[in-house]
C-alpha positions as a Markdown table, in Angstrom:
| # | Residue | x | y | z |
|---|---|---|---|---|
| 1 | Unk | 49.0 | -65.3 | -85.7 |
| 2 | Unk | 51.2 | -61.9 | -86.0 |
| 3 | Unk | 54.3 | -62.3 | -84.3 |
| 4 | Unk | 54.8 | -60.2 | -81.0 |
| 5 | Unk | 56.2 | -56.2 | -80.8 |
| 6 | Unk | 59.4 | -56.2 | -78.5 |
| 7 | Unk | 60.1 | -52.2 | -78.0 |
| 8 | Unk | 63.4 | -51.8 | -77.1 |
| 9 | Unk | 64.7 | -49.1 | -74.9 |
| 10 | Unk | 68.1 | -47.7 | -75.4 |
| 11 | Unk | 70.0 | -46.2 | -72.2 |
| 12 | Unk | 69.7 | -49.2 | -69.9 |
| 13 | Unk | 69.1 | -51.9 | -71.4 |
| 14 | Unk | 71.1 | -51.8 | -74.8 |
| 15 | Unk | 73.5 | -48.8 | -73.0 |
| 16 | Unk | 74.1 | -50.3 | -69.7 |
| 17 | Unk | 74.3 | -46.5 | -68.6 |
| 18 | Unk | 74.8 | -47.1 | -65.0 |
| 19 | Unk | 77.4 | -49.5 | -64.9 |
| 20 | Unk | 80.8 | -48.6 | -63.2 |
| 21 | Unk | 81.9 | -45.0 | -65.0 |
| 22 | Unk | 85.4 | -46.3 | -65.2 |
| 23 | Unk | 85.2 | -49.4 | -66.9 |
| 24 | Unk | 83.1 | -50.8 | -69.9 |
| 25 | Unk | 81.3 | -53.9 | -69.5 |
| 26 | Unk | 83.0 | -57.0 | -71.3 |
| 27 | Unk | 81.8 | -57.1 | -75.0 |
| 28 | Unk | 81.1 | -53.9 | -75.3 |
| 29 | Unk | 82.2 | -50.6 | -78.0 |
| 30 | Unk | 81.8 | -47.2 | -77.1 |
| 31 | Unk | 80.5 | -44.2 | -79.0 |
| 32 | Unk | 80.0 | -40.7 | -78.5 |
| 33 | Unk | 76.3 | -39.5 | -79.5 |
| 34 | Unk | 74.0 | -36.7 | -79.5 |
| 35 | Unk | 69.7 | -37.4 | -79.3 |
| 36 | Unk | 69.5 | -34.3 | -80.7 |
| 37 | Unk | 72.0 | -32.1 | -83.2 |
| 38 | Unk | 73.9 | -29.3 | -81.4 |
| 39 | Unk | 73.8 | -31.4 | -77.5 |
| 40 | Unk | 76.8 | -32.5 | -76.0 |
| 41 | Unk | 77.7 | -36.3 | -77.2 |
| 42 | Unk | 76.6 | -38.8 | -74.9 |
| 43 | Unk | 78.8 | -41.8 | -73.8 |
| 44 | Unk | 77.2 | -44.7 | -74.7 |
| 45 | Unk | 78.1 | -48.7 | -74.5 |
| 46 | Unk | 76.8 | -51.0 | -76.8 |
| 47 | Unk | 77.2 | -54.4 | -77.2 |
| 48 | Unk | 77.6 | -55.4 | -80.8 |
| 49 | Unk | 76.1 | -59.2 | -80.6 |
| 50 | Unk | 73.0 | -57.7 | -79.4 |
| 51 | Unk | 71.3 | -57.4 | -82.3 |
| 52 | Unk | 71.3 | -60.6 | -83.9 |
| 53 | Unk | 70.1 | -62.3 | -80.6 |
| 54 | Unk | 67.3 | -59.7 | -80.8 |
| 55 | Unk | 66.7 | -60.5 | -84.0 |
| 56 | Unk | 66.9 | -64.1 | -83.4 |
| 57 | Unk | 64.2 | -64.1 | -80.4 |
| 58 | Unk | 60.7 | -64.4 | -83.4 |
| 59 | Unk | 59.4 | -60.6 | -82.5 |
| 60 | Unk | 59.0 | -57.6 | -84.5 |
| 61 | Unk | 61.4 | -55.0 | -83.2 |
| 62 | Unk | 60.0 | -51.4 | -82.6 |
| 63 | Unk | 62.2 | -48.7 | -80.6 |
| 64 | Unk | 60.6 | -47.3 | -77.3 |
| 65 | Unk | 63.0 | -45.1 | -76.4 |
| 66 | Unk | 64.0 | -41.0 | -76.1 |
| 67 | Unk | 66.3 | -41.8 | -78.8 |
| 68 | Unk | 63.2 | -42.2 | -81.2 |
| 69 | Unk | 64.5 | -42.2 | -85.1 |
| 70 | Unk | 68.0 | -41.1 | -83.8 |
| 71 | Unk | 68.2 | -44.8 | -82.5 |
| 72 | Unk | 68.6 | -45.6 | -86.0 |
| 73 | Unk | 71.1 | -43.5 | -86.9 |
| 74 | Unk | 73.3 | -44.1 | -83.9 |
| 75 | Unk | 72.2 | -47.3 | -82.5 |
| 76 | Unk | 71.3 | -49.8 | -85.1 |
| 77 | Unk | 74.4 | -49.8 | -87.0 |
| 78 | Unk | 76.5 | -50.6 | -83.6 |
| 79 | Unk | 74.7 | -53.6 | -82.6 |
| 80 | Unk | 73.6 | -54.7 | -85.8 |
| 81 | Unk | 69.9 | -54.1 | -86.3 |
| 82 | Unk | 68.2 | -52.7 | -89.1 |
| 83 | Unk | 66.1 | -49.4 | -89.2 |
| 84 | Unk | 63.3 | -50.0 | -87.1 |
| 85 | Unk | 60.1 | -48.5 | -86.3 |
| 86 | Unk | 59.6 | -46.6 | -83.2 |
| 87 | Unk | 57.1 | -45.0 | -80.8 |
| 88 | Unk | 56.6 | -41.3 | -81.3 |
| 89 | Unk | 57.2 | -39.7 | -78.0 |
| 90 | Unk | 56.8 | -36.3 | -79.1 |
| 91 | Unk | 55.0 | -34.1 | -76.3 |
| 92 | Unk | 55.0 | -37.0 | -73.7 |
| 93 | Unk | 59.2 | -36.8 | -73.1 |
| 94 | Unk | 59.5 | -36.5 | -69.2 |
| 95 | Unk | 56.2 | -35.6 | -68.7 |
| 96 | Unk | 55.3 | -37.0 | -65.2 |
| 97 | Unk | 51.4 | -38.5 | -64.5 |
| 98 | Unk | 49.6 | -37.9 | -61.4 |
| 99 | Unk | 49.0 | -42.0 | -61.1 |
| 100 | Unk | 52.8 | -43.0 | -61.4 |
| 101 | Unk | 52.3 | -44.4 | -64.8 |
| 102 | Unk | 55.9 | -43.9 | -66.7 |
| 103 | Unk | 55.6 | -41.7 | -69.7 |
| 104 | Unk | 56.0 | -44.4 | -72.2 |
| 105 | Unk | 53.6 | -46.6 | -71.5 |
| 106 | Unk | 50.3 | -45.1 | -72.6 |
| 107 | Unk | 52.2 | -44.5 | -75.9 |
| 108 | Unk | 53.2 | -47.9 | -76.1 |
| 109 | Unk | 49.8 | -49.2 | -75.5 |
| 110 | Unk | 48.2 | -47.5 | -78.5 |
| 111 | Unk | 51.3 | -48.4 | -80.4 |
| 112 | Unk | 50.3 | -51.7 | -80.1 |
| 113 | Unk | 46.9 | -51.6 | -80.8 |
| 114 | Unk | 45.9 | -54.5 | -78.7 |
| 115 | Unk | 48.9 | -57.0 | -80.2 |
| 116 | Unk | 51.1 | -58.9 | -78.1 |
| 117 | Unk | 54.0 | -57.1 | -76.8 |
| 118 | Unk | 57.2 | -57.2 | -74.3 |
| 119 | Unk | 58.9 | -54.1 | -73.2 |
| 120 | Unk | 62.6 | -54.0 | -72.4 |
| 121 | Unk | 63.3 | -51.2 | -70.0 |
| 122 | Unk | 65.1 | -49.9 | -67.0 |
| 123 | Unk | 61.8 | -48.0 | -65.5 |
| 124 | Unk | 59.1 | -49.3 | -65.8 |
| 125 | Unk | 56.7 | -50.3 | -62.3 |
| 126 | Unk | 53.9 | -51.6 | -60.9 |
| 127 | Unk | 51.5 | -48.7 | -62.1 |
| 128 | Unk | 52.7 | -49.2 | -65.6 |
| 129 | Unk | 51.6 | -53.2 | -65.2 |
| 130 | Unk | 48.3 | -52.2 | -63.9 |
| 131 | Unk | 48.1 | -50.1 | -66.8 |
| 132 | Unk | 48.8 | -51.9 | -69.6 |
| 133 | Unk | 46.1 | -55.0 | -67.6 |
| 134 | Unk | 43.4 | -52.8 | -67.4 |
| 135 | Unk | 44.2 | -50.4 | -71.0 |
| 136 | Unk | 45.7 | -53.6 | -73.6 |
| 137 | Unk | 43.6 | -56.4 | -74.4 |
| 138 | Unk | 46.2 | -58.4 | -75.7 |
| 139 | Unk | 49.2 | -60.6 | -74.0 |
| 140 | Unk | 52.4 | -58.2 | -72.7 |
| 141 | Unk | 55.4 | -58.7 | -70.9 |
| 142 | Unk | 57.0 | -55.8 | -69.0 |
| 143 | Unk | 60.5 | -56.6 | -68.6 |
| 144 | Unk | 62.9 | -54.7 | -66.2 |
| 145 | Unk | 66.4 | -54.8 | -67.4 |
| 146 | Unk | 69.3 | -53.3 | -64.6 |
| 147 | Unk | 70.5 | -50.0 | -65.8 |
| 148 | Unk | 74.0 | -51.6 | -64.3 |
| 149 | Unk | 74.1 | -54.8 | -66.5 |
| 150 | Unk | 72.4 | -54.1 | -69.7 |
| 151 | Unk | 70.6 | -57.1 | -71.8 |
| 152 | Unk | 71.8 | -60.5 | -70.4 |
| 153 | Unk | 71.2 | -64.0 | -71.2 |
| 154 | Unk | 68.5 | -63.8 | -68.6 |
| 155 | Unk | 66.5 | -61.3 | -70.2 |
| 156 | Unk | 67.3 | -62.9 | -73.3 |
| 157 | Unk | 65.4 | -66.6 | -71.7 |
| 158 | Unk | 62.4 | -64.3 | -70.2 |
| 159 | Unk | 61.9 | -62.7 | -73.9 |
| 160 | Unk | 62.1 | -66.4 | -75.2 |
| 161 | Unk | 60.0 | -68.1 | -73.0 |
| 162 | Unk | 57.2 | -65.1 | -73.6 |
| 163 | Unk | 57.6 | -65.7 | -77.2 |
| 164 | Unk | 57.3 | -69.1 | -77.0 |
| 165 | Unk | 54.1 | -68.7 | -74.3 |
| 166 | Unk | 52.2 | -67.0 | -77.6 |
| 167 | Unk | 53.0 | -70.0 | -80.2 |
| 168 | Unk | 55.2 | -67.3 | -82.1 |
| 169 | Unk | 58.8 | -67.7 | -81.3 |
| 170 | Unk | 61.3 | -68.1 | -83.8 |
């Protein structure tokens, strides 16, 4: 058996984005970014340990995030990942679906091609778990990590336990 997909999004739960403005959470570096060349950088935590427990957790890693390729450049290297694959969000960026269903998710969906997946994210709902039930054959996990906290041991034990669920963890 193939091991799972994890696709990791950026500002939330790797960039806890919404945490108190004036302090950094404990553990964390900052940088200074732009998604795109020319944009005014973006502040951006990361927490350097964060990729070797990623690593660690018996998936293969795949960024789900507007970041796209410029994850790689910008936020690999901080928390220690390699260069990963990602979902091409090209032409589906922002764009909001009559049925509630968040952007990413149909993309993810056909990214996965009917594999087992979890999603770490900061927006993803109800409609996007109805979606994936009735549009992915395999087993998924949509995870919702707080914007305000980032990745925590928690989310860590849920994408674990998931892993472990499927007979693939590491």
């Amino acid at each position: 058996m193939s091991r799972p997909l994890l696709f990791l999004d950026v500002d939330g739960p790797l960039n806890p984005y919404a945490a108190r403005p004036s302090r950094r959470p404990e553990g964390y570096t900052t940088i200074r970014a732009s998604v795109h060349p020319g944009e005014r950088p973006l502040r951006v935590w990361l927490h350097p340990g964060h990729g070797r427990s990623l690593l660690d957790l018996g998936f293969d890693l795949c960024w789900a995030t507007t970041w796209m390729d410029a994850a790689n450049r910008w936020i690999a290297p901080v928390v220690g990942l390699p260069e990963l694959p990602y979902v091409d969000f090209t032409g589906a960026l922002f764009v909001e679906r009559p049925d509630g269903v968040h952007w990413k998710t149909e993309r993810i969906v056909a990214y996965a091609e009917g594999r087992a997946f979890a999603w770490v994210d900061d927006e993803q709902g109800p409609a996007d778990d109805s979606y994936v039930a009735a549009h992915h054959a395999g087993p998924a996990l949509l995870h919702h990590v707080s914007p305000r906290l980032g990745l925590r041991e928690d989310d860590f034990t849920a994408l674990t336990e998931f892993a472990a669920a499927l007979g693939t963890s590491a």
